[in-house]
LOSEVEX-493932 format. One record per residue (C-alpha): residue number from 1; residue in one letter; y, x, z. Coordinates in Angstrom, 1 decimal. Each point is the difference from the previous one (the first is absolute). Layout:
[node NUM, "a", [Y, X, Z]],
...
END
This chain:
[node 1, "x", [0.1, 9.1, 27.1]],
[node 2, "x", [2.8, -2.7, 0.7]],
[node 3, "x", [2.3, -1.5, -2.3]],
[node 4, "x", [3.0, 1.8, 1.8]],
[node 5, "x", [-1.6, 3.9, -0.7]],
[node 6, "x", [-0.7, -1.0, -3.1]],
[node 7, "x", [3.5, -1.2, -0.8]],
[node 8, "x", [1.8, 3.2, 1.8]],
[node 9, "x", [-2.5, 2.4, -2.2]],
[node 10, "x", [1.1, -1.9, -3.8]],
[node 11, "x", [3.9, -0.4, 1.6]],
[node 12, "x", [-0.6, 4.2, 0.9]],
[node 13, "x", [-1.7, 0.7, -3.6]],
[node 14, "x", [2.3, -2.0, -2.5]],
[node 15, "x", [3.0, 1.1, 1.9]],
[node 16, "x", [-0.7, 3.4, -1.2]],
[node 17, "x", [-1.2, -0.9, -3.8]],
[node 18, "x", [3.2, -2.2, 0.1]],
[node 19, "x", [1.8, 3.2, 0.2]],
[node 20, "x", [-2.3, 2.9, -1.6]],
[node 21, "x", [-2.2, -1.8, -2.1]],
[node 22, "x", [-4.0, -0.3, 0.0]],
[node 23, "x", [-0.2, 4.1, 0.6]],
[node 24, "x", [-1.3, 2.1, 2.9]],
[node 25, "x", [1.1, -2.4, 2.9]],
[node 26, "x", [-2.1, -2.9, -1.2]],
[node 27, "x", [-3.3, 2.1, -0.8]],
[node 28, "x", [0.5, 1.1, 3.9]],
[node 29, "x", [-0.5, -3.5, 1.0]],
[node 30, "x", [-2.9, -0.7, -2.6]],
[node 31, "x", [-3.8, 0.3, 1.5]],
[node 32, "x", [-2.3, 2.4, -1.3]],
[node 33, "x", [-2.2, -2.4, -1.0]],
[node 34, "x", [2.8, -2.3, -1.5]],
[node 35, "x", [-1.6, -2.8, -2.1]],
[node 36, "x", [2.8, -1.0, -3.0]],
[node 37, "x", [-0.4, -2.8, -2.3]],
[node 38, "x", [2.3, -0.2, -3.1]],
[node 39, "x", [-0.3, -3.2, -1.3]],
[node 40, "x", [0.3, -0.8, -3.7]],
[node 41, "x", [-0.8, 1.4, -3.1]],
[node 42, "x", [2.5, 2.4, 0.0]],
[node 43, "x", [-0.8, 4.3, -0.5]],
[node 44, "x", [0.4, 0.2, 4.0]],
[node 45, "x", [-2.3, -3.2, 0.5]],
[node 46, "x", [-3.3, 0.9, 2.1]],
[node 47, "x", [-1.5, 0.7, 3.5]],
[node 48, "x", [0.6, 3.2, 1.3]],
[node 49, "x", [-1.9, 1.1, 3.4]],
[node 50, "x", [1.9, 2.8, 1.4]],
[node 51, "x", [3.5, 1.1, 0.4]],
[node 52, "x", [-0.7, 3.3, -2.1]],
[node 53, "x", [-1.1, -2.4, -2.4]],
[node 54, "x", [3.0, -2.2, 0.1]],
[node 55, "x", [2.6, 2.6, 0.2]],
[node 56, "x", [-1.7, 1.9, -3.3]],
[node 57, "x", [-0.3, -3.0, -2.0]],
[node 58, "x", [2.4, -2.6, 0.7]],
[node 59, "x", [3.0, 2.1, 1.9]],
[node 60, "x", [-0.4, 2.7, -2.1]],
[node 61, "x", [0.3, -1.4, -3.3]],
[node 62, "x", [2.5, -2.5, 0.9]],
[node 63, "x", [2.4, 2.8, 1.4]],
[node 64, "x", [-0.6, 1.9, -3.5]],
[node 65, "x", [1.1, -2.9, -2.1]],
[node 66, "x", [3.2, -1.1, 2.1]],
[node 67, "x", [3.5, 1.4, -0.4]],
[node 68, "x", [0.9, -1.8, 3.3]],
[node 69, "x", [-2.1, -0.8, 3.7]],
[node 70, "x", [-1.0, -3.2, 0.8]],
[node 71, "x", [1.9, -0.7, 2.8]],
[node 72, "x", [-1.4, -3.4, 1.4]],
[node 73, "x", [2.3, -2.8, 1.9]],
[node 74, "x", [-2.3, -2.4, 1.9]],
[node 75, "x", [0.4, -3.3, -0.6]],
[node 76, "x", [-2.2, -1.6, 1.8]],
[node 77, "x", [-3.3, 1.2, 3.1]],
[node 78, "x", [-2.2, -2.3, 1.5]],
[node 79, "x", [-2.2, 1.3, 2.4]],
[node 80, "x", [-3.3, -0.7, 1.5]],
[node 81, "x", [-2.0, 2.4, 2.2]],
[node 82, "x", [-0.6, 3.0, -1.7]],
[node 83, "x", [1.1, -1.4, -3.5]],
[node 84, "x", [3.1, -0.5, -1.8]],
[node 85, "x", [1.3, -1.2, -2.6]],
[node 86, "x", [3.5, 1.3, -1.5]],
[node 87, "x", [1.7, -1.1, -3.3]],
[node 88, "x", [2.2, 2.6, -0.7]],
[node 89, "x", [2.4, 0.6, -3.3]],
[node 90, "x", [1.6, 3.3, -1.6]],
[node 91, "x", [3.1, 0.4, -2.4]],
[node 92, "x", [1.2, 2.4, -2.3]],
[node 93, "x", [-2.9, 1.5, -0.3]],
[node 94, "x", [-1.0, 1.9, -3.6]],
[node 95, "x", [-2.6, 1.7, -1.9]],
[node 96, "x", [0.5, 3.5, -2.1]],
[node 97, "x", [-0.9, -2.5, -2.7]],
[node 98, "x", [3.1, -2.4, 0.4]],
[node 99, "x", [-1.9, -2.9, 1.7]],
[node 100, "x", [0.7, -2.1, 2.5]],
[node 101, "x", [-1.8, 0.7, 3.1]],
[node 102, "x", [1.6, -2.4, 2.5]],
[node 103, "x", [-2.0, -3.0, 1.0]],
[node 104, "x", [-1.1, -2.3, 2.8]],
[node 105, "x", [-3.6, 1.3, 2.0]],
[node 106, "x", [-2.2, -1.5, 2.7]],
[node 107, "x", [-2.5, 2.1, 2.0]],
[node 108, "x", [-2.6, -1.3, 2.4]],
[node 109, "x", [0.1, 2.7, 2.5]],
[node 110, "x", [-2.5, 1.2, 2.0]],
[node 111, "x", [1.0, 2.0, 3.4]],
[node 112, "x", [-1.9, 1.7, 2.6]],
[node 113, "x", [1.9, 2.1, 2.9]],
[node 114, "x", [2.7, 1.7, -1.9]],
[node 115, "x", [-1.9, 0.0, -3.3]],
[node 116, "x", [-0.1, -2.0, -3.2]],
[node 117, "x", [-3.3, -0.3, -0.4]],
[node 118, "x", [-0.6, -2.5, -3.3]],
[node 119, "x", [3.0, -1.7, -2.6]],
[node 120, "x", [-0.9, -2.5, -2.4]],
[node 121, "x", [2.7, 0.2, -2.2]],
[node 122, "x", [1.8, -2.3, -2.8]],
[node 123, "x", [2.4, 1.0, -2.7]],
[node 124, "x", [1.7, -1.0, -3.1]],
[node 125, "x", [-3.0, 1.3, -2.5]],
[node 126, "x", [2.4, -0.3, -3.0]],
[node 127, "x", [2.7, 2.5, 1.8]],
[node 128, "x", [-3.2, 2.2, 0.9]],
[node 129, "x", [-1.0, -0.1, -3.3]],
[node 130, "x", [3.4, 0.7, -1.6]],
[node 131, "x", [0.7, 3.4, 2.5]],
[node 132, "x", [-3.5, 1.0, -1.6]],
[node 133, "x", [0.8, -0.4, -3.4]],
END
């Protein structure tokens, strides 16, 4: 895949998270086979090896601890072939608990075709940890 696909699929899939948030529209563009790394020691940190995975464990309980979406704004995608990577920020965004969920991220992403197919991804572990508490 060429740096240009790759850049029109992640301008195509964070236009739509930018507006709806990490829900139905992004798992559409996720692989099967997805391979997601969380880094960090946070309760979300691990390897997970399939989107069914991912969306049960990570999407899942992050959407039942927050009050609001992450909606991301790209800050920054460099591309090369068929991988990216995209530093991205959200704001505003809250737990059920009170905590602060906005932060800075960075994902190495992965894209075959139309398909995210791995994200290495790193957060603020103390805001992980604080949504979790």
């Amino acid at each position: 895949m060429d740096s240009g696909s790759t850049r029109a699929a992640l301008d195509d899939v964070f236009s739509s998270v930018s507006e709806s948030g990490f829900g139905k529209k992004f798992l559409d563009r996720l692989a099967p086979d997805l391979v997601f790394t969380a880094t960090g020691t946070s309760p979300l940190a691990g390897r997970y090896t399939s989107k069914a995975e991912y969306s049960e464990k990570v999407l899942a309980r992050l959407h039942e601890r927050l009050a609001t979406p992450i909606r991301p704004a790209i800050e920054q995608m460099l591309v090369d072939g068929e991988w990216a990577t995209v530093r991205f920020r959200s704001e505003g965004v809250r737990g059920h608990n009170g905590a602060d969920f906005s932060m800075q991220y960075c994902w190495l992403i992965r894209v075959i075709g139309d398909r995210i197919v791995e994200i290495i991804g790193f957060y603020d572990t103390k805001k992980m940890i604080d949504l979790f508490a």
